[in-house]
C-alpha positions in Angstrom: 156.2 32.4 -11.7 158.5 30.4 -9.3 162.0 30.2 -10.2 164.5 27.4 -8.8 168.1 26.4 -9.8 167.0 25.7 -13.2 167.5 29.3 -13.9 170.7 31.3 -13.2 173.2 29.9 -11.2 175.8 32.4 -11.3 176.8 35.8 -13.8 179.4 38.6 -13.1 181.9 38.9 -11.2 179.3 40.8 -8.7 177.5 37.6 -7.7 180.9 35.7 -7.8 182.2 38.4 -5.2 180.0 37.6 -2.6 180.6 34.1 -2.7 184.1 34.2 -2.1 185.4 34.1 -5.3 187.8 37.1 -6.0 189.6 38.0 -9.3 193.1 37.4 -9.2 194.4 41.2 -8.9 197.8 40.8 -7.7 199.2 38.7 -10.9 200.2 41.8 -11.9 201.6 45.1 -10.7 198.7 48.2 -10.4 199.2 50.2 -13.8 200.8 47.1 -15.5 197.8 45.2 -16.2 197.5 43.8 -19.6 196.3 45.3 -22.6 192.8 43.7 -23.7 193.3 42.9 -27.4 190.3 41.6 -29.6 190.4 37.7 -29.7 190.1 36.1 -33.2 186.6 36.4 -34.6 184.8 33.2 -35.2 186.7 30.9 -32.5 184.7 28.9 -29.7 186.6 26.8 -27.3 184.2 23.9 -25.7 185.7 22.8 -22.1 184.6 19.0 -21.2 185.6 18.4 -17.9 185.3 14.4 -16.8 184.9 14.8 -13.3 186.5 12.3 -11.1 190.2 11.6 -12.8 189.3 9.7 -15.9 191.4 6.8 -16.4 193.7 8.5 -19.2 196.0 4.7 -19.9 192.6 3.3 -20.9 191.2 5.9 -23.0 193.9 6.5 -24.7 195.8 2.8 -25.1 199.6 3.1 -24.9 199.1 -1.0 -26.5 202.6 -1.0 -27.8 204.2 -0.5 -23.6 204.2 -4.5 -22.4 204.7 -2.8 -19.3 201.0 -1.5 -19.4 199.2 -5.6 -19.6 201.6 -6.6 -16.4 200.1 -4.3 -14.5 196.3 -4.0 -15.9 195.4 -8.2 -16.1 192.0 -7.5 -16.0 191.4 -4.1 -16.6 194.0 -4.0 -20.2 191.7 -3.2 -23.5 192.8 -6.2 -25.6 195.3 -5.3 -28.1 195.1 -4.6 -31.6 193.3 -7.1 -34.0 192.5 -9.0 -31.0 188.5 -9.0 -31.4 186.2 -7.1 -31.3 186.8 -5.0 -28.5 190.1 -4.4 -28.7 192.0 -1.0 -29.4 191.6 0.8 -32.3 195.3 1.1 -33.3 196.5 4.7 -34.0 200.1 4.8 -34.9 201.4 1.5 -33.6 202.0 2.1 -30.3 198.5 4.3 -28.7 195.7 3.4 -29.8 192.0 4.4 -28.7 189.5 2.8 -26.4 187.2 0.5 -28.7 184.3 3.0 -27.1 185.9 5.6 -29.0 185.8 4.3 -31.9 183.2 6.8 -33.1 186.3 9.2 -33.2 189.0 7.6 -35.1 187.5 9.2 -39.0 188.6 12.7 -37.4 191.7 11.1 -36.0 192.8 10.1 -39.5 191.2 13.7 -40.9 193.5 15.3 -38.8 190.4 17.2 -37.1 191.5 15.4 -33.5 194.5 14.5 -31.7 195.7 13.3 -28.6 198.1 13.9 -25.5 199.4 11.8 -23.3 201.8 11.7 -19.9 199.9 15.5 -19.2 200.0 16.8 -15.8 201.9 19.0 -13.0 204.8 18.0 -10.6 202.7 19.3 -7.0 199.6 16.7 -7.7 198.1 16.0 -4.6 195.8 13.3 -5.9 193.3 15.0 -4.2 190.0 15.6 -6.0 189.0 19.0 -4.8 192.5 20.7 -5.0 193.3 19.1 -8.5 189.8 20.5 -9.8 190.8 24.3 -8.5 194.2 23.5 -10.1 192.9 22.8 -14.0 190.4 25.3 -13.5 191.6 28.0 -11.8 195.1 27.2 -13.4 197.3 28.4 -10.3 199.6 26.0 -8.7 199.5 26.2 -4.8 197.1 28.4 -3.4 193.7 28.7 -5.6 191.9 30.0 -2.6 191.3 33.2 -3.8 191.8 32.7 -7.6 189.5 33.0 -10.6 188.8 30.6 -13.2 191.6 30.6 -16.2 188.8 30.6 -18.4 187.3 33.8 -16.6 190.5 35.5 -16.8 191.2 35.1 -20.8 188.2 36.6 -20.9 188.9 39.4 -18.6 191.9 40.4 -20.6 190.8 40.2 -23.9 187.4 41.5 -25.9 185.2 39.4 -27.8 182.6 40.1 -31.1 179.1 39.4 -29.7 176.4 39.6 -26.9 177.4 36.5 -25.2 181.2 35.3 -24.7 181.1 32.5 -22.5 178.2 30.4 -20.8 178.2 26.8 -18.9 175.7 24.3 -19.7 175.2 22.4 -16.0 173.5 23.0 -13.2 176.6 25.8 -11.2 178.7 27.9 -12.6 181.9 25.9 -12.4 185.4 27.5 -11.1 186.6 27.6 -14.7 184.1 30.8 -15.5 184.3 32.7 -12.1 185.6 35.8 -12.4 184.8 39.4 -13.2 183.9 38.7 -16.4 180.2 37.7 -17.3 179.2 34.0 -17.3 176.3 32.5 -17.4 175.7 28.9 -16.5 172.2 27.7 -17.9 170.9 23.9 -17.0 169.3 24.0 -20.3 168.2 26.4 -22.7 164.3 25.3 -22.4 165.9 27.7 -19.2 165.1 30.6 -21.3 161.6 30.7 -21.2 161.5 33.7 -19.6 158.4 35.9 -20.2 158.7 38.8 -23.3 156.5 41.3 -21.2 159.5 41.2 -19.1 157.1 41.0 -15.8 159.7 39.1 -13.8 161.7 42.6 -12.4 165.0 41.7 -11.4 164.3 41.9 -7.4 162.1 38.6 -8.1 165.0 37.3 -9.9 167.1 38.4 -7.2 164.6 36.8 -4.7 165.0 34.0 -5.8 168.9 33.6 -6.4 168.8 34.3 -2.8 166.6 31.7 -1.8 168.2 29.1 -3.8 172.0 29.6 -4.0 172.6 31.9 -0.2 171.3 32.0 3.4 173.5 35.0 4.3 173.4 36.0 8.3 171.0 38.8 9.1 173.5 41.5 9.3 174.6 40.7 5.4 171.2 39.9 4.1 170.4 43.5 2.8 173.9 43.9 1.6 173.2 40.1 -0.5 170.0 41.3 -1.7 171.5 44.1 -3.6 174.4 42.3 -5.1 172.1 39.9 -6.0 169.2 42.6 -7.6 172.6 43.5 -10.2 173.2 40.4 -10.9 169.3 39.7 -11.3 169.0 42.5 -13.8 172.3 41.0 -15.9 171.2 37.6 -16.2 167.6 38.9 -17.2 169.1 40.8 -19.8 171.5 37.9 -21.4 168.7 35.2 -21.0 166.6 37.4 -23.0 169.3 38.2 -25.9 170.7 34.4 -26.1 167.0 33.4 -26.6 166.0 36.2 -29.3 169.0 34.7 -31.2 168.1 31.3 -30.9 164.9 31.7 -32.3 166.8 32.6 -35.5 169.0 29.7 -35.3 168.1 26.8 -37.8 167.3 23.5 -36.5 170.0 20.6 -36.4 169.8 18.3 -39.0 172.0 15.9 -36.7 170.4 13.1 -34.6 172.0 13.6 -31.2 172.3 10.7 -28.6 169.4 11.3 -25.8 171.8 11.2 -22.9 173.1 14.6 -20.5 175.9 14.7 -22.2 174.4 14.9 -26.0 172.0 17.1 -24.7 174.1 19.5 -23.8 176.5 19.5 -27.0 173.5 19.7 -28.6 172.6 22.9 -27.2 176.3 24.3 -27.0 176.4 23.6 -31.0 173.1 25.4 -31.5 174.5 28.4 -30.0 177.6 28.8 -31.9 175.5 28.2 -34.8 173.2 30.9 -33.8 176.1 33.3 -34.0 176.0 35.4 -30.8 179.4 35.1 -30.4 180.0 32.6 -28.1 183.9 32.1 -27.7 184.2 29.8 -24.6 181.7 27.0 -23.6 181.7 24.5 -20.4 179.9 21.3 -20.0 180.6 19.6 -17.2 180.8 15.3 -17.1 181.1 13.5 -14.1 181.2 9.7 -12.7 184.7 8.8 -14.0 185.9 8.2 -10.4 186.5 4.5 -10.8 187.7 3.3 -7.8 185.8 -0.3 -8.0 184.2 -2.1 -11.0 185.3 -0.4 -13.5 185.6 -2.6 -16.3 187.8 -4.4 -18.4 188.2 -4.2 -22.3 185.6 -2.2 -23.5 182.8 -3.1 -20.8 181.8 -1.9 -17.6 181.1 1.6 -16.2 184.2 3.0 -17.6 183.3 1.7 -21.3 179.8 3.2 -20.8 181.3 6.3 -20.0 183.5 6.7 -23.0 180.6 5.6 -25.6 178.4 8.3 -24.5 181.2 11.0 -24.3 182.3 9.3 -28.3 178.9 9.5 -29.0 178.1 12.9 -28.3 180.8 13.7 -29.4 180.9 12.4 -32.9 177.0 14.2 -33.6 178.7 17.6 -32.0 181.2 17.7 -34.5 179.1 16.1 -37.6 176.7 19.5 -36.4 179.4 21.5 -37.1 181.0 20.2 -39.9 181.3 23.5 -41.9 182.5 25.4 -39.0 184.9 22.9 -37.5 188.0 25.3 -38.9 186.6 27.5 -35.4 185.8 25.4 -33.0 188.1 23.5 -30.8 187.0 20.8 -28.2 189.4 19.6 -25.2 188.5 17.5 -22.2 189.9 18.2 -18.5 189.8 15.6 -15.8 191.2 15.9 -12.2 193.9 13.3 -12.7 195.1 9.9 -14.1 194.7 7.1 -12.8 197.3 4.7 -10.8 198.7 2.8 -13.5 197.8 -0.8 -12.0 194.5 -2.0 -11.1 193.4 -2.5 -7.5 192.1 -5.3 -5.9 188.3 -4.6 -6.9 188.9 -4.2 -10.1 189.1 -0.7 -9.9 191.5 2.1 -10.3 193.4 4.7 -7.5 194.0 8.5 -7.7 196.9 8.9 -9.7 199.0 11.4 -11.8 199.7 12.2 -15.4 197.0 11.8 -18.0 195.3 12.1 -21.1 193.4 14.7 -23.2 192.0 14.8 -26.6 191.2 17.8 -28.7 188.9 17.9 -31.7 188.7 20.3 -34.3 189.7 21.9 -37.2 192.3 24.0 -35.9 194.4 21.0 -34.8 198.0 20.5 -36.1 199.4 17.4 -35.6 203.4 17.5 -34.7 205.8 16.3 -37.4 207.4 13.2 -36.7 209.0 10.5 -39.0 205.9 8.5 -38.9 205.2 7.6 -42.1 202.5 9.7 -42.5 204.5 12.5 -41.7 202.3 13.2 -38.6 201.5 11.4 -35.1 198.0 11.3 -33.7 198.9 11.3 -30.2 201.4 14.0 -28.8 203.6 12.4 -25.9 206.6 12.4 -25.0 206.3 8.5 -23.3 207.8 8.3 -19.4 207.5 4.1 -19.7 205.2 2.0 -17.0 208.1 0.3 -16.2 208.7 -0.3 -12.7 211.6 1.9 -12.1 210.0 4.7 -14.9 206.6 5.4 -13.1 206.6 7.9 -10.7 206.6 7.1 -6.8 206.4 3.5 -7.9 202.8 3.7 -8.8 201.6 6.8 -11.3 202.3 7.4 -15.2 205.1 10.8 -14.6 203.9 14.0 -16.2 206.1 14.9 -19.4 203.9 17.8 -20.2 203.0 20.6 -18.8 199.0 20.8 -18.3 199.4 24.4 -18.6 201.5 24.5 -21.9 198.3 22.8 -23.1 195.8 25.2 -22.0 198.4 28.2 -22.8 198.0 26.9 -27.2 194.3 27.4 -26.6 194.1 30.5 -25.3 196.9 32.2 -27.5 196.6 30.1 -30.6 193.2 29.0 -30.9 191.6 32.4 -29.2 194.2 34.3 -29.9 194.9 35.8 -26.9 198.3 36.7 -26.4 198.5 37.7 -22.6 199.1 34.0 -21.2 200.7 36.0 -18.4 198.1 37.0 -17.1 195.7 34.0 -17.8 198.2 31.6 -16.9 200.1 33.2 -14.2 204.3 32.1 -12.9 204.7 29.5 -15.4 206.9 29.7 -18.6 205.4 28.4 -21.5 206.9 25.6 -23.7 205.5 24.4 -27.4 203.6 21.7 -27.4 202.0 21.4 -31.2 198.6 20.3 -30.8 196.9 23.3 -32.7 197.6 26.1 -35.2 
């Protein structure tokens, strides 16, 4: 049997150590390392990270800025009650891209939220640094960091066979670490034989062949690190797939596109109950530099109606375990806050994020619901409010964000060691 990538990309931290990616030992003293408390049972956090700086001011409409159609003439979602596609109105001043509009029941529920003006004050605009930035979540040098994600999971214990797995075709940053990952393309990736003829050199063979060309002097030294590794990943291919053959089929009609694919199969496995507490799809093409589309058209609208779309079957899948399961999307950046001349967008700074689930809790504001579906304390596009001249300023510290996931939602209290140098402010998104 001839395996390729669609098998295993990555799995421990053994495999992640010969690639270069080293657990991040020196956040704390030696004999001061955190103490690894049980997370809450039950509790899955899904990652969805929009590769390519999604363009937060038109996913998430801040309609009620006149500041925001001066600078987007073309690009600007119509505003409220102005057709068809225009924004769906939240609370009088956001509102959502029409695209989304899939969404807005769980935005009135209460089972989603968003936040806005969401960033860091050292963005280099830079695509690969601001990716090791949100998933590494280290400021400056991420060179030898592990994923946040891998971390929480390093300093904390779960309550079944498999914590954490990505559904793509690498293991991204987010999960790499000493802690076990697996990253899957698919789960029709399990068909591994019962007899368990593949022997873990083969699986090792292969990882080699596909994923390393080590120099002759390492190669032995590869083969071995990749034999463990081999011998892991056979092991939690073979337990994931065992319990999803006692998971009950979806009764949900998910779109047929990558990304409802793959909350498809992320939903099958919490349902199957093998403890899955962290899950990471990757969604890419949301670098919109030209064409991107004004109102709720284009390349940019497509993009949001599959992501709604997905989306809107993953959490109807769920329905009666929504009270566990928190969604939340990454992205690299925002976008510049006026169009360009091709009808695109720039690199930019602060953005957006939304977060689904049942274990949102919606700050308490004097709107006259008693609650505010978007989260933001608003900078202004203004000329002389954005920052540089040219980028919606950060309000909100990314990291506060990620910090209410992991201790909140997870419950894992040692943000210390997860989220290392940064002191941690409220922000109320979930409780």
């Amino acid at each position: 049997m001839h395996l390729t990538r669609r098998f295993f990309l990555q799995s421990t931290g053994v495999l992640s150590a010969y690639l270069g990616v080293a657990p991040l030992e020196l956040l704390r003293a030696e004999g001061d390392a955190a103490i690894a408390r049980p997370v809450t049972r039950g509790r899955t956090l899904v990652v969805i990270f929009l590769r390519g700086g999604a363009d937060g001011l038109n996913l998430v409409v801040p309609h009620g800025d006149p500041a925001y159609y001066q600078l987007r003439r073309t690009l600007a979602v119509p505003a409220p009650r102005r057709g068809p596609d225009s924004v769906v109105s939240l609370d009088g001043f956001f509102g959502l891209h029409p695209r989304l509009a899939p969404l807005l029941p769980h935005f009135l529920s209460g089972n989603a939220v968003a936040t806005h003006a969401v960033g860091y004050d050292q963005n280099t605009r830079s695509h690969f640094e601001e990716q090791d930035v949100w998933e590494t979540g280290v400021i400056g040098n991420t060179v030898n960091s592990d994923g946040w994600l891998n971390r929480h999971l390093a300093t904390s214990t779960g309550h079944g066979s498999i914590r954490a797995l990505a559904v793509g075709d690498t293991l991204p940053r987010i999960l790499q670490g000493r802690a076990p990952s697996f990253a899957l393309r698919g789960l029709e990736d399990l068909t591994l034989p019962r007899d368990g003829a593949l022997a873990p050199e083969t699986v090792a063979a292969a990882l080699e062949h596909a994923y390393c060309t080590p120099p002759p002097a390492h190669r032995t030294a590869a083969r071995d690190l990749l034999a463990q590794s081999g011998a892991v990943t056979l092991d939690g291919m073979a337990r994931v797939r065992d319990l999803l053959a006692k998971s009950a089929p979806s009764t949900v009609e998910f779109p047929d596109t990558r990304l409802g694919r793959q909350l498809q199969q992320v939903a099958q496995l919490i349902k199957a109950d093998v403890g899955l507490e962290v899950a990471e799809v990757d969604y890419g093409g949301w670098d919109t530099h030209q064409n991107q589309g004004g109102g709720a058209g284009g390349m940019f609208g497509e993009l949001v109606g599959q992501m709604a779309d997905a989306l809107a079957a993953f959490m109807a899948d769920l329905e009666s375990r929504l009270d566990d399961v928190l969604v939340v999307t990454l992205t690299d950046f925002g976008r510049t806050a006026a169009e360009n001349g091709t009808g695109g967008t720039d690199h930019g700074w602060a953005n957006a994020m939304l977060v689904l689930g049942g274990g949102v809790k919606r700050a308490q504001t004097s709107h006259p619901d008693g609650e505010r579906p978007v989260i933001a304390n608003w900078p202004g596009l203004a000329p002389d409010q954005l920052h540089e001249g040219r980028d919606l300023l950060h309000t909100i510290d990314f990291r506060d964000v990620l910090g209410e996931l992991v201790r909140v939602h997870l419950g894992n209290p040692n943000l210390t060691a997860v989220l290392p140098g940064h002191e941690f402010k409220p922000v109320g998104l979930v409780g």
